[in-house]
Gaussian input, Z-matrix of N, CA and C with variables (Angstrom, degrees):
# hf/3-21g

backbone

0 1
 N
 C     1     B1
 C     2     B2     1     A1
 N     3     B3     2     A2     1     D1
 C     4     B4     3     A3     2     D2
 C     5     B5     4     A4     3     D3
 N     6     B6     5     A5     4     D4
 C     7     B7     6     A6     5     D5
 C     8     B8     7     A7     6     D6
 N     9     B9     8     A8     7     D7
 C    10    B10     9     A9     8     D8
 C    11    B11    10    A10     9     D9
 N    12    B12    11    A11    10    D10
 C    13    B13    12    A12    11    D11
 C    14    B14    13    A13    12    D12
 N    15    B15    14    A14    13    D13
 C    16    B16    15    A15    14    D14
 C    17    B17    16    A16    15    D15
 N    18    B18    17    A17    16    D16
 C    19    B19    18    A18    17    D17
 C    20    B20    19    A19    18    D18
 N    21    B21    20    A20    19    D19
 C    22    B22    21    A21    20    D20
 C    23    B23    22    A22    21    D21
 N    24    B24    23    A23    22    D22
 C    25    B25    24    A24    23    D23
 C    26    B26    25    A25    24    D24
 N    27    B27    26    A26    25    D25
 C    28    B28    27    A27    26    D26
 C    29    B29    28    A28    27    D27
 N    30    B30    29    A29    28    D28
 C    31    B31    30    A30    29    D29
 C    32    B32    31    A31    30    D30
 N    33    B33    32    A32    31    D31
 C    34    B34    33    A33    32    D32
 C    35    B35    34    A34    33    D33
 N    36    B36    35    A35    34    D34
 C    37    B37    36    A36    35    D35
 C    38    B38    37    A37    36    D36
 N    39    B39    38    A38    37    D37
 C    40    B40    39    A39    38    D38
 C    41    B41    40    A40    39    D39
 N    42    B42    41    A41    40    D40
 C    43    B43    42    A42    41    D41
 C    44    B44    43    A43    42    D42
 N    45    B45    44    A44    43    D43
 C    46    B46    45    A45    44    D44
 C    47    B47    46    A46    45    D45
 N    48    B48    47    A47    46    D46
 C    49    B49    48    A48    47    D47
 C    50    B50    49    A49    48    D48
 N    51    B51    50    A50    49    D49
 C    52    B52    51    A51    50    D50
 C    53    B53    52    A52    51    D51
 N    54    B54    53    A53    52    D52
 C    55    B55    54    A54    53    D53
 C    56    B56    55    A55    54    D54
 N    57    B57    56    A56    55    D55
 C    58    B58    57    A57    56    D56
 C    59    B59    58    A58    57    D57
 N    60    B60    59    A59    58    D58
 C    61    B61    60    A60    59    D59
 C    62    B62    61    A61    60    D60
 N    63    B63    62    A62    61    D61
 C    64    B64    63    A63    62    D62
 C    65    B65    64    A64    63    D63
 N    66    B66    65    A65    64    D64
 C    67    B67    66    A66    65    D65
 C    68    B68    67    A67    66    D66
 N    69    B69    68    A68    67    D67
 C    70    B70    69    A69    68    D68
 C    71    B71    70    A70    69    D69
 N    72    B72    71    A71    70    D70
 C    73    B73    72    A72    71    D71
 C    74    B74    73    A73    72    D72
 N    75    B75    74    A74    73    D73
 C    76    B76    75    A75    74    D74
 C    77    B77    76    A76    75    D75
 N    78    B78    77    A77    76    D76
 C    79    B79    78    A78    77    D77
 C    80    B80    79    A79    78    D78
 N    81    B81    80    A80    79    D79
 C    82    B82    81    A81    80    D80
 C    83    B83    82    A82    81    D81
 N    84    B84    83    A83    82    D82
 C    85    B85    84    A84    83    D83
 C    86    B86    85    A85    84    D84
 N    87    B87    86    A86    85    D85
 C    88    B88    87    A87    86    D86
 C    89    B89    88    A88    87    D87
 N    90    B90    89    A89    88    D88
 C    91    B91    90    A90    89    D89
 C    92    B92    91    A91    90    D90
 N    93    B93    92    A92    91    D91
 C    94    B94    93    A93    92    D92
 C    95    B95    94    A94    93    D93
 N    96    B96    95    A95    94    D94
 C    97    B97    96    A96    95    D95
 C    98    B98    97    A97    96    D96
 N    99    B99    98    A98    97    D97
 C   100   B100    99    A99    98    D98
 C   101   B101   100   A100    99    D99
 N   102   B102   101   A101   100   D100
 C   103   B103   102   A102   101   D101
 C   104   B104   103   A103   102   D102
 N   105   B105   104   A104   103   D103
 C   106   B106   105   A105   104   D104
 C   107   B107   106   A106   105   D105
 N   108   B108   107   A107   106   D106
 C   109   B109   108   A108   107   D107
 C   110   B110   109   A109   108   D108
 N   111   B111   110   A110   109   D109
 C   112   B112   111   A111   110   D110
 C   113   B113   112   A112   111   D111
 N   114   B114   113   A113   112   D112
 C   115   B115   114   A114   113   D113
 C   116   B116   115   A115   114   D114
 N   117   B117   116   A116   115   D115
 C   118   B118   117   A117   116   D116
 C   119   B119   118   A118   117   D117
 N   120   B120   119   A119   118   D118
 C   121   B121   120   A120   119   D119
 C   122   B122   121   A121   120   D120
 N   123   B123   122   A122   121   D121
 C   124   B124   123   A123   122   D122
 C   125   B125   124   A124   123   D123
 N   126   B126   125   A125   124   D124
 C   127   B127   126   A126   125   D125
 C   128   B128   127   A127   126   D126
 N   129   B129   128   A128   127   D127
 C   130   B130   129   A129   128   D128
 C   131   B131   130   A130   129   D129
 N   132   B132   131   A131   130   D130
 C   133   B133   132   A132   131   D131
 C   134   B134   133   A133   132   D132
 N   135   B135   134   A134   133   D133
 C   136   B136   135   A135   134   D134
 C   137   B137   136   A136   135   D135
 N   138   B138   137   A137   136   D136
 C   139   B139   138   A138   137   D137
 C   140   B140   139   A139   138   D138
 N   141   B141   140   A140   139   D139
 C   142   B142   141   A141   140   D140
 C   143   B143   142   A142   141   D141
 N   144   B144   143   A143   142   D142
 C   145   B145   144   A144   143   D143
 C   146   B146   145   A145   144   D144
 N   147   B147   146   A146   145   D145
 C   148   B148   147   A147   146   D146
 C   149   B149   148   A148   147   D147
 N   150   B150   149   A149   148   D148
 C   151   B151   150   A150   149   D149
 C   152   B152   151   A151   150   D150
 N   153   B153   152   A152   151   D151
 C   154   B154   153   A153   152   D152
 C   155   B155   154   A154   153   D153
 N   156   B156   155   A155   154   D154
 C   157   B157   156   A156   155   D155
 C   158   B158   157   A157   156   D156
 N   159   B159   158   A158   157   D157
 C   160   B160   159   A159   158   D158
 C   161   B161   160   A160   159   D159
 N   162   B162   161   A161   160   D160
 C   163   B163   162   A162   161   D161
 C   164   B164   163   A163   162   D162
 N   165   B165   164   A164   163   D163
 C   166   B166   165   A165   164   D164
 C   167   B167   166   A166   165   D165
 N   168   B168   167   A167   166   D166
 C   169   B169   168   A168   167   D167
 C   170   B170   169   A169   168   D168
 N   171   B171   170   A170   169   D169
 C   172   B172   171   A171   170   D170
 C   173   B173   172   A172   171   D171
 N   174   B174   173   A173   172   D172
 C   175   B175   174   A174   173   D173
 C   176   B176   175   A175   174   D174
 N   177   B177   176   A176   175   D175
 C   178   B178   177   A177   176   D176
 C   179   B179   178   A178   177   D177
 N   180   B180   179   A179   178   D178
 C   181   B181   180   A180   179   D179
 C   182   B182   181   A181   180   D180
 N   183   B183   182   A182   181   D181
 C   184   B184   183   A183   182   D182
 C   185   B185   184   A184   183   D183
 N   186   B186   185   A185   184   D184
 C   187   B187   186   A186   185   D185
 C   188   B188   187   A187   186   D186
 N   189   B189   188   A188   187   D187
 C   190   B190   189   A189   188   D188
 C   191   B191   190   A190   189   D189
 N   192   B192   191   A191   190   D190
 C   193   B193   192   A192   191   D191
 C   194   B194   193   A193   192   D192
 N   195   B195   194   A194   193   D193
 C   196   B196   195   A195   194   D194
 C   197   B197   196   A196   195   D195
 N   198   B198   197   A197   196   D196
 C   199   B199   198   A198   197   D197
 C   200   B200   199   A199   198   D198
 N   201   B201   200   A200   199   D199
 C   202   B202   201   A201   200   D200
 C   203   B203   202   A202   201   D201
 N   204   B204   203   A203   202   D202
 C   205   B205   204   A204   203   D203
 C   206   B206   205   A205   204   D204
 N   207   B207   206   A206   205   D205
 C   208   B208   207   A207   206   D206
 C   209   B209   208   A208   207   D207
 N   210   B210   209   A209   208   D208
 C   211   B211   210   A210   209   D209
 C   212   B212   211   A211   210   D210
 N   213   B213   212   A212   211   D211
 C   214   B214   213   A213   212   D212
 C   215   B215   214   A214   213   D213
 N   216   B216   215   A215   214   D214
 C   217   B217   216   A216   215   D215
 C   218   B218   217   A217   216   D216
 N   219   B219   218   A218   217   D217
 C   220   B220   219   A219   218   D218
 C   221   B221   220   A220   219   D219
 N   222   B222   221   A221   220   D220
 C   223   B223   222   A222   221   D221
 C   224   B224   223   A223   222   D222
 N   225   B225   224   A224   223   D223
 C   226   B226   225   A225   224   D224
 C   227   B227   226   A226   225   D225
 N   228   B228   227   A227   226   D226
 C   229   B229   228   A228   227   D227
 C   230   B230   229   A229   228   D228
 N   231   B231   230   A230   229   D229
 C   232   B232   231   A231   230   D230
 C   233   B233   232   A232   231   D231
 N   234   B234   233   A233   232   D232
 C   235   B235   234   A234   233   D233
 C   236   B236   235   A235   234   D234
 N   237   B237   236   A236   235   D235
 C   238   B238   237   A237   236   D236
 C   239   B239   238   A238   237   D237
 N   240   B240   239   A239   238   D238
 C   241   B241   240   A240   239   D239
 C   242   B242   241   A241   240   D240
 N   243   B243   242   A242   241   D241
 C   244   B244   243   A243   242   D242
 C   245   B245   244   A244   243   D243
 N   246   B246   245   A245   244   D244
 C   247   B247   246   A246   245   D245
 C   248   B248   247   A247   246   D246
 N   249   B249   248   A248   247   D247
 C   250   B250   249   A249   248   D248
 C   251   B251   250   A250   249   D249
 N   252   B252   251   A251   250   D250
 C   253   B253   252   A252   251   D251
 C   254   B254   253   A253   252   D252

   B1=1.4454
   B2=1.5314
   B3=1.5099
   B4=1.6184
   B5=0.8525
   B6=1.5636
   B7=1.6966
   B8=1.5126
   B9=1.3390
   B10=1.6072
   B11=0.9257
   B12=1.5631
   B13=1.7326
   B14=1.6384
   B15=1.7105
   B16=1.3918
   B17=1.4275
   B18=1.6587
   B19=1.6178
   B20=1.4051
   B21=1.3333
   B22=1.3700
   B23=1.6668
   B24=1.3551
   B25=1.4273
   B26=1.4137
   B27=1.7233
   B28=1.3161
   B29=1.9606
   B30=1.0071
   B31=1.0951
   B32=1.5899
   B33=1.5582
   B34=1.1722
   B35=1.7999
   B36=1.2915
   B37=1.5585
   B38=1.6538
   B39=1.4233
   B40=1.6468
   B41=1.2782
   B42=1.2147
   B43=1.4069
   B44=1.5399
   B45=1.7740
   B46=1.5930
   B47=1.7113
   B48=1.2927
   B49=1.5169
   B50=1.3008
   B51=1.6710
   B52=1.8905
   B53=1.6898
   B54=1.2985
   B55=1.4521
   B56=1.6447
   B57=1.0011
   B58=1.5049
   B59=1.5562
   B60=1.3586
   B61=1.0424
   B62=2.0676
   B63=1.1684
   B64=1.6668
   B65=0.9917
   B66=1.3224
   B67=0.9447
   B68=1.9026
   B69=0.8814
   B70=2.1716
   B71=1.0380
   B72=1.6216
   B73=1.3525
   B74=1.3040
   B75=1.1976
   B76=1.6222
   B77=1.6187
   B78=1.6063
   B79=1.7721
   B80=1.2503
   B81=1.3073
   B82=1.5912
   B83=1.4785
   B84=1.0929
   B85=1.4167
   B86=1.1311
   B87=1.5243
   B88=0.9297
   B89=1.5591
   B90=1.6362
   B91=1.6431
   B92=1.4348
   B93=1.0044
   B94=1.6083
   B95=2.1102
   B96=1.1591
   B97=1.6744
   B98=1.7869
   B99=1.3473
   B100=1.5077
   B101=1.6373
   B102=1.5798
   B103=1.7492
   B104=1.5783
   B105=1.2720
   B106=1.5999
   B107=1.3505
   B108=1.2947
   B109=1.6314
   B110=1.4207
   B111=1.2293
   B112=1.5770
   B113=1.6159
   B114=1.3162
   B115=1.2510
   B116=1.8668
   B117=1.3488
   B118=1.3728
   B119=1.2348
   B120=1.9468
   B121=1.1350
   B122=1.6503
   B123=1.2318
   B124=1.5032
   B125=1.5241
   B126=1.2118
   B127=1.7763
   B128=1.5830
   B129=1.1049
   B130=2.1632
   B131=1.6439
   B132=0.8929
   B133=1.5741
   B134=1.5307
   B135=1.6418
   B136=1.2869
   B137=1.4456
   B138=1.8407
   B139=1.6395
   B140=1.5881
   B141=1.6472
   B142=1.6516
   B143=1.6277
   B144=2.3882
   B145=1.3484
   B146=1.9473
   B147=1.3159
   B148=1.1544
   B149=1.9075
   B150=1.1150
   B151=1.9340
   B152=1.5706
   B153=1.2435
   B154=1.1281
   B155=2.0613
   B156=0.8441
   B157=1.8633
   B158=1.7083
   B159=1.3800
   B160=1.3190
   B161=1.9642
   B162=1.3586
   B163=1.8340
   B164=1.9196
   B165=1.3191
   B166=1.6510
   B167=1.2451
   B168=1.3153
   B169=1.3093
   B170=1.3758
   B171=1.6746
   B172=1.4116
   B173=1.5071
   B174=1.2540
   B175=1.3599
   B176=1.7176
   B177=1.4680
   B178=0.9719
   B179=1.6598
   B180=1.5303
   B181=1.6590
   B182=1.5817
   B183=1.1438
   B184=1.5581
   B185=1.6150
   B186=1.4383
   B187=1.7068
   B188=1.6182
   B189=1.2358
   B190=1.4485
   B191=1.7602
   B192=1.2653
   B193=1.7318
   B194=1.6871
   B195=1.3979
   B196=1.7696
   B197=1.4420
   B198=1.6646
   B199=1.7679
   B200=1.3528
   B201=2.0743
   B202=1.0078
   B203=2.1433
   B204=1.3182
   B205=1.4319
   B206=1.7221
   B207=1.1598
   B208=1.7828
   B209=1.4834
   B210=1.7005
   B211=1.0712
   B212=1.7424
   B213=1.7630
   B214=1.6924
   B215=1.5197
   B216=1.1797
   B217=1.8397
   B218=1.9084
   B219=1.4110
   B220=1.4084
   B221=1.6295
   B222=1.4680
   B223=1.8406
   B224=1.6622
   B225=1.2679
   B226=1.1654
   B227=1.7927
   B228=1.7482
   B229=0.9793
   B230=1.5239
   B231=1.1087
   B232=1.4151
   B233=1.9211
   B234=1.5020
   B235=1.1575
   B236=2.2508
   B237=1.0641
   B238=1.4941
   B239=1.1098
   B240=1.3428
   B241=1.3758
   B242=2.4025
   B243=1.2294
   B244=1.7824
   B245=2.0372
   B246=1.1059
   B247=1.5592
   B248=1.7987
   B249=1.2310
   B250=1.9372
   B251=1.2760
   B252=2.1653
   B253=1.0964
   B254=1.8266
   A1=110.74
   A2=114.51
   A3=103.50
   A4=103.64
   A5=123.34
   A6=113.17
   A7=123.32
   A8=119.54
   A9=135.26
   A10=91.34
   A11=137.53
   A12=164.72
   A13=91.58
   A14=113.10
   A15=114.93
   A16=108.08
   A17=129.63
   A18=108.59
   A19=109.77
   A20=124.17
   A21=139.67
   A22=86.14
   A23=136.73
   A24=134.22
   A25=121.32
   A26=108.88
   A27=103.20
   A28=61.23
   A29=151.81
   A30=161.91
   A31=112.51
   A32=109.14
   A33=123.04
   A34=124.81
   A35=104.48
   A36=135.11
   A37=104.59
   A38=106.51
   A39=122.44
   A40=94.30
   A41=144.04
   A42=128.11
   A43=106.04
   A44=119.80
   A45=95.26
   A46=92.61
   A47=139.25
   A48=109.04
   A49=127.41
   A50=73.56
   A51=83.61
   A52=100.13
   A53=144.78
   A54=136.17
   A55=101.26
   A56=132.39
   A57=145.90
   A58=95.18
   A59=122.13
   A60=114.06
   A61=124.88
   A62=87.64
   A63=100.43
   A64=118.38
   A65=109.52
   A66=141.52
   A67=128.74
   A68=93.33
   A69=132.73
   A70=112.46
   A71=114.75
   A72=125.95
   A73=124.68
   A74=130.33
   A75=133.49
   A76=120.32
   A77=87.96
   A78=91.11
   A79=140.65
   A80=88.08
   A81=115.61
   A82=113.34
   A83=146.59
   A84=140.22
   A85=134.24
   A86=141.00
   A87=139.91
   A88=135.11
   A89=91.23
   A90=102.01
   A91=111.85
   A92=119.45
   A93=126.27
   A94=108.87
   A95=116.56
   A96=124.31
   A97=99.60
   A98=105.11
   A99=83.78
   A100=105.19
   A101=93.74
   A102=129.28
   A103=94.91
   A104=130.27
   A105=131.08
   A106=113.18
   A107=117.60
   A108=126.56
   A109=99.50
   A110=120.83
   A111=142.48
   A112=116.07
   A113=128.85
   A114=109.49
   A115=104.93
   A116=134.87
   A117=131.28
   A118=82.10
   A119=100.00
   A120=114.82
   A121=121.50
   A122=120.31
   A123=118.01
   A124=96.42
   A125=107.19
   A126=124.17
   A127=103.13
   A128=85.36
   A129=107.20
   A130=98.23
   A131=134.87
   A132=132.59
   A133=85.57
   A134=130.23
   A135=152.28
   A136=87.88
   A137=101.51
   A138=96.53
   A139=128.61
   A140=114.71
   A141=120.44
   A142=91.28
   A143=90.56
   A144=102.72
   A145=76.34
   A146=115.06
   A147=142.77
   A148=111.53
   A149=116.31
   A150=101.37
   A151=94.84
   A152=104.28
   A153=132.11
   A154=111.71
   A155=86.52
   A156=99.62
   A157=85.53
   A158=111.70
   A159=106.87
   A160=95.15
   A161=95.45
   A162=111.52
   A163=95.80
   A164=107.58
   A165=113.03
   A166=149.65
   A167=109.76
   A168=105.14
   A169=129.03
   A170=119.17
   A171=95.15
   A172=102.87
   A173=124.98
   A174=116.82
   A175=106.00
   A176=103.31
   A177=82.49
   A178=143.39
   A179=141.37
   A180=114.99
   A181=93.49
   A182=98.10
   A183=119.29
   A184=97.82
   A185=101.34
   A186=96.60
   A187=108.56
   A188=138.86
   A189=131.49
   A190=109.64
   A191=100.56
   A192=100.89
   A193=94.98
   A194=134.03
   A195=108.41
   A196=107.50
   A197=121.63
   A198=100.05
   A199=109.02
   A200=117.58
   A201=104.43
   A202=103.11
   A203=100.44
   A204=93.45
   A205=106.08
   A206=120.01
   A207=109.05
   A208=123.23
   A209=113.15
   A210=113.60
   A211=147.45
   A212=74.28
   A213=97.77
   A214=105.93
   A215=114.04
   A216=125.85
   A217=90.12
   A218=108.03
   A219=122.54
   A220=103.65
   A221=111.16
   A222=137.60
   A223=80.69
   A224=134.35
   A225=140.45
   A226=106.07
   A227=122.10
   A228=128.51
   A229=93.17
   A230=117.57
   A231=119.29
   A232=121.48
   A233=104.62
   A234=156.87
   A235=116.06
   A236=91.17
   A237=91.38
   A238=125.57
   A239=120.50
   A240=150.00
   A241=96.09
   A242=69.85
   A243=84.23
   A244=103.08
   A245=99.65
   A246=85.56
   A247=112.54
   A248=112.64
   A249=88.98
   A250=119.48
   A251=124.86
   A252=94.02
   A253=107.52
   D1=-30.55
   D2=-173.52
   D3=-101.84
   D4=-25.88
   D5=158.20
   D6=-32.07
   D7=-46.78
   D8=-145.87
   D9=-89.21
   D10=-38.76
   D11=171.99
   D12=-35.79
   D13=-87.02
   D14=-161.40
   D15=-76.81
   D16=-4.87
   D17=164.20
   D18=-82.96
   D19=-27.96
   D20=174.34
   D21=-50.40
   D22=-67.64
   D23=-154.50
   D24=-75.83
   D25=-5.32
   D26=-146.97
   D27=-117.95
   D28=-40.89
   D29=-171.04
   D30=-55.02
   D31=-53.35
   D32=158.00
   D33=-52.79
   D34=-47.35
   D35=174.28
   D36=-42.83
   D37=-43.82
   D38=-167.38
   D39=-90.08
   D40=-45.09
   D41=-162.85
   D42=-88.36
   D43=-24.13
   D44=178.45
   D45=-80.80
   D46=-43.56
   D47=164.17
   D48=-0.42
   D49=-89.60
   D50=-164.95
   D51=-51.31
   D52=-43.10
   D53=-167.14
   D54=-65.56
   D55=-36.03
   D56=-155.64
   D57=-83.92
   D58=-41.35
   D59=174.33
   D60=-96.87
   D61=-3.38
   D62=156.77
   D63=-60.72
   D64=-69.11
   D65=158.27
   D66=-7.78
   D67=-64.63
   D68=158.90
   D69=-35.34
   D70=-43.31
   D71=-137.44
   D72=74.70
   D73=9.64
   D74=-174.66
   D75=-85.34
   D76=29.65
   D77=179.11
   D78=-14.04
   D79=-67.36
   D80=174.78
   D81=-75.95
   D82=5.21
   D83=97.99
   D84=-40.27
   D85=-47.79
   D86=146.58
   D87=-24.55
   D88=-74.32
   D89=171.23
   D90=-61.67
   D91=-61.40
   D92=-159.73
   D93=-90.83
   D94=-16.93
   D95=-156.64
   D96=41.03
   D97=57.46
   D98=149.35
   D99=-119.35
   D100=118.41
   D101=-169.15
   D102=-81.87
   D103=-26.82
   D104=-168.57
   D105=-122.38
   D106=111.85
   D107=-175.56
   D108=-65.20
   D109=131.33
   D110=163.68
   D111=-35.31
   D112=116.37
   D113=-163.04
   D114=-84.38
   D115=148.52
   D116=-151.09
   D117=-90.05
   D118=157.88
   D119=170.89
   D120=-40.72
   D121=170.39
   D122=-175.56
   D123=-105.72
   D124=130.02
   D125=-176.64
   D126=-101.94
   D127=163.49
   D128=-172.46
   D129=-52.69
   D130=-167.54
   D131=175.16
   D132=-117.14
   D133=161.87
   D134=-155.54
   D135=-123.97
   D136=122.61
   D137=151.75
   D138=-62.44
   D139=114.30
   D140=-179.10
   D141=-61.66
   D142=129.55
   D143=-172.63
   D144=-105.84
   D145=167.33
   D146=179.50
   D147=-61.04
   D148=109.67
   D149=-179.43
   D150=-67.85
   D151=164.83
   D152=155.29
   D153=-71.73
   D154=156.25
   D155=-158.77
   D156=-97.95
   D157=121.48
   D158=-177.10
   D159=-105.77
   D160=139.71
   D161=-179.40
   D162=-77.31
   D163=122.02
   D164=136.07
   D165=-25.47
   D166=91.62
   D167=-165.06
   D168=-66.69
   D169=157.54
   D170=-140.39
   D171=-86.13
   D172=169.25
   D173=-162.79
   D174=-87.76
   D175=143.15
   D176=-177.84
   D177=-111.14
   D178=179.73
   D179=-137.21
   D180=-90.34
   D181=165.94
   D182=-164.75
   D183=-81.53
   D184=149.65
   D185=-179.55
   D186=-79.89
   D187=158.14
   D188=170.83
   D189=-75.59
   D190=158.53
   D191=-177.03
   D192=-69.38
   D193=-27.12
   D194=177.53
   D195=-62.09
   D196=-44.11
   D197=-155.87
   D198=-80.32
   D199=-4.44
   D200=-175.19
   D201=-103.92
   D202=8.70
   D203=160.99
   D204=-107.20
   D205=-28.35
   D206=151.24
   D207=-39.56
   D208=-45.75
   D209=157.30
   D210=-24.97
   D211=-60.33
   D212=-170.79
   D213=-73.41
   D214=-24.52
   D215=-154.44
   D216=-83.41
   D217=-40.78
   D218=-165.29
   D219=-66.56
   D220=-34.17
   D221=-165.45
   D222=-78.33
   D223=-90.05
   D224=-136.72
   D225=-73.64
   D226=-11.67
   D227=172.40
   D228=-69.80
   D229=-75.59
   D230=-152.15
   D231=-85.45
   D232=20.16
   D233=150.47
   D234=-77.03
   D235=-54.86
   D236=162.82
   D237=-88.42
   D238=-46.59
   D239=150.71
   D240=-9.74
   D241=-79.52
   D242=-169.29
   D243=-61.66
   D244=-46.18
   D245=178.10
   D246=-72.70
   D247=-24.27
   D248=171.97
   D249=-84.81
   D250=1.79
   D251=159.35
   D252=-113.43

């Protein structure tokens, strides 16, 4: 009986697979199990063109100690706030 149980499960197991991956679009997994895409032919090597030089962005300004103790005052309100209800 518990034999019949886990092929029954492992049976079941395989068909939402395979549907799950129908499903996907993974056809060709499905039909065929090929699990590993074909690696593409090997192409000429590309002459390396030069990047462009990307600029640093500018840094940016420091907060002042009020908005970041406005901050904190705003944190610890709604910090109490949430623990008395």
């Amino acid at each position: 009986m518990v034999f019949e149980a886990i092929v029954f499960g492992v049976i079941v197991l395989a068909v939402g697979y395979w549907a799950t991956m129908f499903v996907m679009g993974r056809r060709d997994d499905v039909l065929h199990g090929k699990f590993v895409e074909e690696e593409p032919a090997a192409e000429p090597p590309r002459l390396m063109r030069p990047t462009p030089r990307v600029l640093p962005a500018p840094a940016a300004p420091q907060p002042n100690k009020d908005s970041l103790q406005a901050l904190l005052t705003v944190i610890k309100r709604d910090l109490h706030d949430a623990a008395r209800s």
